[in-house]
Every structure is written in structure tokens, then in C-alpha cells.
ZASE-102448 format. One record per residue: x, y, z negated of N, C-alpha, C, CB in turn; residue in one letter. Coordinates in Angstrom, 2 decimals. Each point is the difference from the previous one (the first is absolute). Glycine has a CB too. Example, Ala and Ser with C-alpha at 12.3 -4.5 7.8 and 13.67 -1.06 7.14 Angstrom:
BEGIN
     n.c1     n.c2     n.c3    ca.c1    ca.c2    ca.c3     c.c1     c.c2     c.c3    cb.c1    cb.c2    cb.c3  residu
    13.19    -5.69    -7.80    -0.89     1.19     0.00     0.90     1.20     0.00    -1.89    -1.17    -1.25       A
     1.54     2.22     1.97     0.82     1.19    -0.06    -0.77     1.09    -0.73     1.18    -0.63     2.15       S
//
This chain:
BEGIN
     n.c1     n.c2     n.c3    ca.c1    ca.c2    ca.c3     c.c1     c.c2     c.c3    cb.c1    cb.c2    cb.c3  residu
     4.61   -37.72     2.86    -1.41    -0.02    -0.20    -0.55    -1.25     0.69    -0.11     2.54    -0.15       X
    -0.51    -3.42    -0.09    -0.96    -1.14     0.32    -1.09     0.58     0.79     0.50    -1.30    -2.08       X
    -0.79     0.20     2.63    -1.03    -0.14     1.31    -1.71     0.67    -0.69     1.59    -2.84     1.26       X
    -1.51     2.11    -2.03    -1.54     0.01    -1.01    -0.19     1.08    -0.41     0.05    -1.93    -0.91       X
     1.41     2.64     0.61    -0.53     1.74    -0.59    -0.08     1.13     0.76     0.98    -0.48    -1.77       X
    -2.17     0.76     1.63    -0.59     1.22     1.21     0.23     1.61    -0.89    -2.45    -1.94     1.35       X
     2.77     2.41    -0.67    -0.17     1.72    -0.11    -0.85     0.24     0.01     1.24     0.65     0.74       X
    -1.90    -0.06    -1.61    -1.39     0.81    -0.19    -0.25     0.50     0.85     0.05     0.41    -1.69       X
    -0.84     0.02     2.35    -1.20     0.83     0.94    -0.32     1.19    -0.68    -1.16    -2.01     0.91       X
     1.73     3.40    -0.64    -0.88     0.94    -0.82    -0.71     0.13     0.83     1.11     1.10    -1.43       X
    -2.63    -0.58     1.13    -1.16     0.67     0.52     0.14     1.66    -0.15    -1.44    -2.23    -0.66       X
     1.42     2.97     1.29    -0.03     1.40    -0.29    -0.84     0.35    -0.26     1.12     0.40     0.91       X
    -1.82    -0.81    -0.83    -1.69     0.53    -1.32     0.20    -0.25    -1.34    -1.88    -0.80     1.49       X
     3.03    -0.15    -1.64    -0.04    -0.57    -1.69     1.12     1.21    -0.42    -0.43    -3.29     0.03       X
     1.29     4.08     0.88     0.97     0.65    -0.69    -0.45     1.56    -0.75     1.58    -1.42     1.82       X
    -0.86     1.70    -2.34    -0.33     1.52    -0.66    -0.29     1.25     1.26     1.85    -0.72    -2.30       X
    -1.88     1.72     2.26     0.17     0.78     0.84     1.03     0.53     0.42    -1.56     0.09    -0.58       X
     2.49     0.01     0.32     1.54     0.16    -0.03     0.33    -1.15     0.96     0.43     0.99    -2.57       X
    -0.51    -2.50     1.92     0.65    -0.67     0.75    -0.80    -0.50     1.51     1.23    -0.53    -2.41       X
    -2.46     1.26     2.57    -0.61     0.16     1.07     0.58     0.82     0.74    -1.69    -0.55    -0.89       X
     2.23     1.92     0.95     0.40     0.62     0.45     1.79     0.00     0.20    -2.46     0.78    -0.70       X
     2.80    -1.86     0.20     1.56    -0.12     0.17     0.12    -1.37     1.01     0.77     1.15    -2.70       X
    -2.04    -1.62     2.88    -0.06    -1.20     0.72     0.98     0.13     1.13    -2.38    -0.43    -0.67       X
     2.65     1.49     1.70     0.49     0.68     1.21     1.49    -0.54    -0.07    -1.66     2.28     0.04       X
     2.17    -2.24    -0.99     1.29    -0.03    -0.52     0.28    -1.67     0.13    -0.22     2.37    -1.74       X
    -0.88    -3.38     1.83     0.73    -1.01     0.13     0.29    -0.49     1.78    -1.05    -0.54    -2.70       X
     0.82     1.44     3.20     0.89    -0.19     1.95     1.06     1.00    -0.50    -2.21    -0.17     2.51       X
     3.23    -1.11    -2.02     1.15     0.89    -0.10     0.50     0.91     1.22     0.56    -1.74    -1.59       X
    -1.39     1.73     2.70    -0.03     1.16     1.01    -0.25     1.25    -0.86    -0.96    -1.44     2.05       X
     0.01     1.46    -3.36    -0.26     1.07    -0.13     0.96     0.29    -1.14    -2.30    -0.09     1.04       X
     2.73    -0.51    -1.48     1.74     0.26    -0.95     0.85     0.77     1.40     0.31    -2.93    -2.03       X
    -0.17     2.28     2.23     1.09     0.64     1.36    -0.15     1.29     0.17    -0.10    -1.85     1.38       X
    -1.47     2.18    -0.92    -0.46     1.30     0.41     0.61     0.75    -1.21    -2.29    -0.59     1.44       X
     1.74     0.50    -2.87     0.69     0.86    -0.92     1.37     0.11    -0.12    -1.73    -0.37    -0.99       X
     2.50    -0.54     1.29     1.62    -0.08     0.24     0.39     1.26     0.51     0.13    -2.41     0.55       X
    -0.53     2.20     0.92     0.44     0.74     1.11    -1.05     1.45    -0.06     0.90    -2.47     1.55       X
    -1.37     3.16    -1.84    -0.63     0.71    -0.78     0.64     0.39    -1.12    -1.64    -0.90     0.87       X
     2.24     0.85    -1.65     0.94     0.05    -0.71     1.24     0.47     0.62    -1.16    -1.55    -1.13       X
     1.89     1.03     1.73     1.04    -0.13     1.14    -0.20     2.01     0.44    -0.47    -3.58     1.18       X
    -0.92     3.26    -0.44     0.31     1.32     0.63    -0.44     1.03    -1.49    -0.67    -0.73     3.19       X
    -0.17     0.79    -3.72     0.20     1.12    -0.74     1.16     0.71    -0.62    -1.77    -0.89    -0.15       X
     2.98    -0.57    -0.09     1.29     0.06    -0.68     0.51     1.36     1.08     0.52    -3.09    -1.04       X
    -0.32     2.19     2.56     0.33     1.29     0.73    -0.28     0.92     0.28     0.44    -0.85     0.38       X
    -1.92     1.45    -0.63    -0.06     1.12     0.33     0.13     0.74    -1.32    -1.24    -0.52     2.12       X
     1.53    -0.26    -3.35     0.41     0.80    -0.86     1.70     0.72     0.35    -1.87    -1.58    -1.66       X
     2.57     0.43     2.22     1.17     0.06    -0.04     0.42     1.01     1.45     0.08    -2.52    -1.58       X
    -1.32     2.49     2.49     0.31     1.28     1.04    -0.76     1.23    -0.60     0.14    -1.52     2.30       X
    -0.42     1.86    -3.21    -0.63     0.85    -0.37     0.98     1.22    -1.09    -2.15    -2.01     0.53       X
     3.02     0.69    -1.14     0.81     0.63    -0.39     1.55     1.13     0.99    -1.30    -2.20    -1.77       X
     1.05     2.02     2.76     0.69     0.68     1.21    -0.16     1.51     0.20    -0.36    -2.12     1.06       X
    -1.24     1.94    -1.49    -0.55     0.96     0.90    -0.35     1.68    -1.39    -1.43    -2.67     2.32       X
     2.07     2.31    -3.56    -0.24     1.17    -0.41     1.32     0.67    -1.20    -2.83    -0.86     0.62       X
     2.91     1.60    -0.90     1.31     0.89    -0.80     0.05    -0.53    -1.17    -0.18     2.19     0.92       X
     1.23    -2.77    -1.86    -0.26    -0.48    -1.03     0.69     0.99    -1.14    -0.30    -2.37     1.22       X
    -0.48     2.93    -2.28     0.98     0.57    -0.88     0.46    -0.80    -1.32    -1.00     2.07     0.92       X
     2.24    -2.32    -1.02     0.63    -0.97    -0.67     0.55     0.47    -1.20     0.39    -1.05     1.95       X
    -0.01     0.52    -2.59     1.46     0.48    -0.93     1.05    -0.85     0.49    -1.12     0.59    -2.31       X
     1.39    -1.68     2.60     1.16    -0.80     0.52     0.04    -0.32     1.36     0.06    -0.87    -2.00       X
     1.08     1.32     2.22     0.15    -0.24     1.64    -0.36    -1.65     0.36     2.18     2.04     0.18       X
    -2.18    -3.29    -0.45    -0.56    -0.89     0.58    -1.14    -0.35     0.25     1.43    -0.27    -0.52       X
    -2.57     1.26    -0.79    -0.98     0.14     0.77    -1.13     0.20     1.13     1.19    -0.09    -1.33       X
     0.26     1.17     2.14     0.05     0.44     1.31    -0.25    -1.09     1.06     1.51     1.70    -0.86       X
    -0.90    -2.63     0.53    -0.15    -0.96     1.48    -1.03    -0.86     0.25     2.10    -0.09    -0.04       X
    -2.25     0.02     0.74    -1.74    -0.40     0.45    -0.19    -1.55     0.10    -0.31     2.19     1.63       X
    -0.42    -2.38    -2.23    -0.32    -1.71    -0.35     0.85    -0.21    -1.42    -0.13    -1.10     2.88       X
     0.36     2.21    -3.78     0.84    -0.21    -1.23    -1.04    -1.07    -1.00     1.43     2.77     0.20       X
    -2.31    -1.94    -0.71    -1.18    -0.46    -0.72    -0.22    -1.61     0.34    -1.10     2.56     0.11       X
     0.83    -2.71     1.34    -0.49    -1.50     0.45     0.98    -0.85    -0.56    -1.07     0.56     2.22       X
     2.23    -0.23    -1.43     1.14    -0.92    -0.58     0.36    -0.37    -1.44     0.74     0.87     1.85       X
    -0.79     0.45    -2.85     0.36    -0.10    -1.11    -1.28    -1.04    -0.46     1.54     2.47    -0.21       X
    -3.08    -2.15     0.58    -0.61    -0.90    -0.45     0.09    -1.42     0.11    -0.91     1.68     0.11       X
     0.98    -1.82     1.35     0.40    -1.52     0.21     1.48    -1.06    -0.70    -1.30     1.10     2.28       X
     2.24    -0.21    -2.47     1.17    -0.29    -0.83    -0.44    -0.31    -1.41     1.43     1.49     1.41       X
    -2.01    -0.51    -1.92    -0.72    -0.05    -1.31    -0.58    -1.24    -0.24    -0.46     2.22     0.13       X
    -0.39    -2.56     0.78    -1.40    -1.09    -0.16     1.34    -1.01     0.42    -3.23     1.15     0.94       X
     4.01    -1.25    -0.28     0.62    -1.12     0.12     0.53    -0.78    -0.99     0.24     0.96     1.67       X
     0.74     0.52    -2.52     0.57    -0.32    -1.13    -0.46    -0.34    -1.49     1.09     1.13     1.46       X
    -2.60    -1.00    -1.32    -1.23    -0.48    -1.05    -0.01    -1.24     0.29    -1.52     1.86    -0.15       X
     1.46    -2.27     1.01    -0.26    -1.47     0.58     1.39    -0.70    -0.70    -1.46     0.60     2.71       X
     2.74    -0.56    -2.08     0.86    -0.40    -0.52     0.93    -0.06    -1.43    -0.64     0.30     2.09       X
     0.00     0.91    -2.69    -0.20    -0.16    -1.65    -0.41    -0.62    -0.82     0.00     1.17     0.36       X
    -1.62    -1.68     0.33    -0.99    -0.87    -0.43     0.39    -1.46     0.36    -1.72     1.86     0.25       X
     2.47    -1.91     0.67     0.47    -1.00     0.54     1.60    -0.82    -1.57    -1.02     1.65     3.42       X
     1.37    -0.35    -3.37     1.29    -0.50    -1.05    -0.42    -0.10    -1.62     1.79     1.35     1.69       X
    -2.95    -0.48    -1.36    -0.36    -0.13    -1.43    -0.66    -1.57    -0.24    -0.48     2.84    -0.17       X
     0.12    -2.93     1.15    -1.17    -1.79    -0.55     0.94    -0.88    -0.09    -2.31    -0.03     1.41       X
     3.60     0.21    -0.65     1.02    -1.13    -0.70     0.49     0.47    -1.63     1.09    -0.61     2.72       X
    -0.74     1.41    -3.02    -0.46     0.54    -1.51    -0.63    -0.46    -1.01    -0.01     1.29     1.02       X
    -0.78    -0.71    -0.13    -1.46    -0.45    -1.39    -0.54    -1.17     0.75    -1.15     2.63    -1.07       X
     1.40    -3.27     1.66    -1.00    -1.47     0.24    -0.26    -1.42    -1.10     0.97     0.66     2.44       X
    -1.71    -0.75    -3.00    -0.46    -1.13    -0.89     0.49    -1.40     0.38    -1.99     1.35    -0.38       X
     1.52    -2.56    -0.28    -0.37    -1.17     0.68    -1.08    -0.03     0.06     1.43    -1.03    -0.45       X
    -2.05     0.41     1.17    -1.40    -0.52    -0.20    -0.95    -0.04    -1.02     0.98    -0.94     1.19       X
    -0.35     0.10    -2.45    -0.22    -0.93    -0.87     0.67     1.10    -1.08    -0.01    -2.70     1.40       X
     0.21     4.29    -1.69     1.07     0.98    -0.78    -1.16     0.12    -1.16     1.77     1.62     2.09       X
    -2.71    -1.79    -2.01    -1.07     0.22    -1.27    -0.71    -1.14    -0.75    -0.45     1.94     1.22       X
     0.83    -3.30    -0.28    -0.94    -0.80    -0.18     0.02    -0.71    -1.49     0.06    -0.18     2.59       X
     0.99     0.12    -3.31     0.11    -0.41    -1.55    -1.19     0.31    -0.79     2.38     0.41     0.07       X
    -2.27     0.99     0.19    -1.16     0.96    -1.24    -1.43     0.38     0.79     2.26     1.53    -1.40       X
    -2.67    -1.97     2.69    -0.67     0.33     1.09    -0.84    -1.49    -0.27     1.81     1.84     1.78       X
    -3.17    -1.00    -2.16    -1.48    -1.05    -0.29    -0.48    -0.74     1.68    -1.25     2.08    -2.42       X
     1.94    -1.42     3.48    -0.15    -0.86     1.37     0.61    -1.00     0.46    -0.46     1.58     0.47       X
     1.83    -1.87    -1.80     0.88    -0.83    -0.02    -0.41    -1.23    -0.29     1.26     1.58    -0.40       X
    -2.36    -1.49    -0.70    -0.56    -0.97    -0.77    -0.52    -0.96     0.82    -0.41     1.44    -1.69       X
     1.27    -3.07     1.14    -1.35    -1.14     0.71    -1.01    -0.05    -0.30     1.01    -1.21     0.24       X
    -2.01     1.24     0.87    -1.38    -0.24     0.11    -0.39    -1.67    -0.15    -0.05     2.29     1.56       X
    -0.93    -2.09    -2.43     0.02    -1.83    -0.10    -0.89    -0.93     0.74     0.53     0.43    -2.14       X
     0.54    -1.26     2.26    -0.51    -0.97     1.43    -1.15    -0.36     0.25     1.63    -0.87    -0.11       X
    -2.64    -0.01    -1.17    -1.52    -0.13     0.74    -0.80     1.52     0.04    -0.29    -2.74    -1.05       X
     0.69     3.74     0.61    -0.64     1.45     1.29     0.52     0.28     1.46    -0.13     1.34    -2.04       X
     0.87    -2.09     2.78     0.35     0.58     1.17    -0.70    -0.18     1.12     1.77    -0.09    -0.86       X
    -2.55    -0.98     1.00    -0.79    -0.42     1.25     0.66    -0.02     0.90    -1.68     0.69    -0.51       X
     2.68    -1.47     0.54     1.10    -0.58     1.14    -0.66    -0.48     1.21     1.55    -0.82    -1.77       X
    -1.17     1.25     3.12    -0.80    -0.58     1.03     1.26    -0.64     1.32    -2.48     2.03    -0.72       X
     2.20    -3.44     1.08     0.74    -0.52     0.73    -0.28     0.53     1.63     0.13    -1.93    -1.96       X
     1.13     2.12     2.47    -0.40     1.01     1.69     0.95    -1.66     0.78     0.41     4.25    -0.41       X
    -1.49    -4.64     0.92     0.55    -0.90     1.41     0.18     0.32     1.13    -0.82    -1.20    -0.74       X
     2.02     1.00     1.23     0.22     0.53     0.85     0.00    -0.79     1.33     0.91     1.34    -1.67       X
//
């Protein structure tokens, strides 16, 4: 990025109401807080599961922190599916551009070419 180009300034009066109220979210102290907040609810889900009788049909149900784990294994192995799949199915860049109207040259005296000195 060059010297000359500035980042916008939002005003929070100019934003919607939504993005008024999500404003909070840009200190990342307060990301953190939801992290760790997160963090503990995980555990007291996961001590909670200790503390009561489970009626099952399969005995591995039985063991305590089953659910957590199986979830987290789960979500792992989504990740790494998605992961093998995009080598798969991954395109080039340029996989549509023949028959693709964004492909098309735009003609030269419309571009308003502008010289950046540096």
C-alpha cells in the first residue's frame, strides 16, 4: 500500500444500527473476552457432564467427556475433508474465463488510466 492511500475513517453515526452496535468488537481485548468466555462455558459444560446418570444404549456413551470429544474429532475431521476436497475440486483462476463476459477486453480510450509517482 502507498503512502498517499489513506483508510477511510468510519464515523459511527454514518453506520447502520447493527454496525453501531458491533462497533465493541473492533478492541480486540474484547474478542479475547468472548474467547475465554467461551473457554469456560466449554468447561463447565464438560464438568457438568460428571455430575449426572446417563441412560444410554451404547456403552461408550457412558464415559464422561464422550460427546465433547466426539464433537471436537468430528469438527476436526470436517475441516480436514474440506481441506482434501479443495485440492479436488480447485479451479485455476482464469477456469471460466473463455466464455466469461469479465474476460472480455475493455477498450482502451474508456479506462482513465492514472499515473502513481512514487
Amino acid at each position: 500500500m502507498s503512502k498517499d492511500m489513506k483508510i477511510p475513517e468510519t464515523e459511527p453515526s454514518n453506520l447502520p444500527w447493527l454496525g453501531r452496535k458491533l462497533l465493541w468488537l473492533d478492541s480486540i481485548k474484547n474478542v479475547d473476552r468472548i474467547v475465554y468466555a467461551l473457554f469456560i462455558v466449554c468447561a463447565g459444560l464438560l464438568a457438568a457432564d460428571f455430575m449426572y446418570h446417563k441412560h444410554s444404549y451404547l456403552d461408550i456413551e457412558d464415559i464422561p467427556g464422550f460427546y465433547a470429544a466426539y464433537g471436537f474429532f468430528m469438527c476436526a475431521a470436517l475441516v480436514v475433508c474440506a481441506r482434501a476436497l479443495q485440492v479436488l475440486l480447485k479451479r485455476d483462476e482464469d477456469y471460466y474465463a473463455p466464455k466469461d463476459v469479465a474476460s472480455e477486453a475493455y477498450p482502451e480510450d474508456q479506462m482513465n488510466r492514472e499515473t502513481i509517482n512514487d
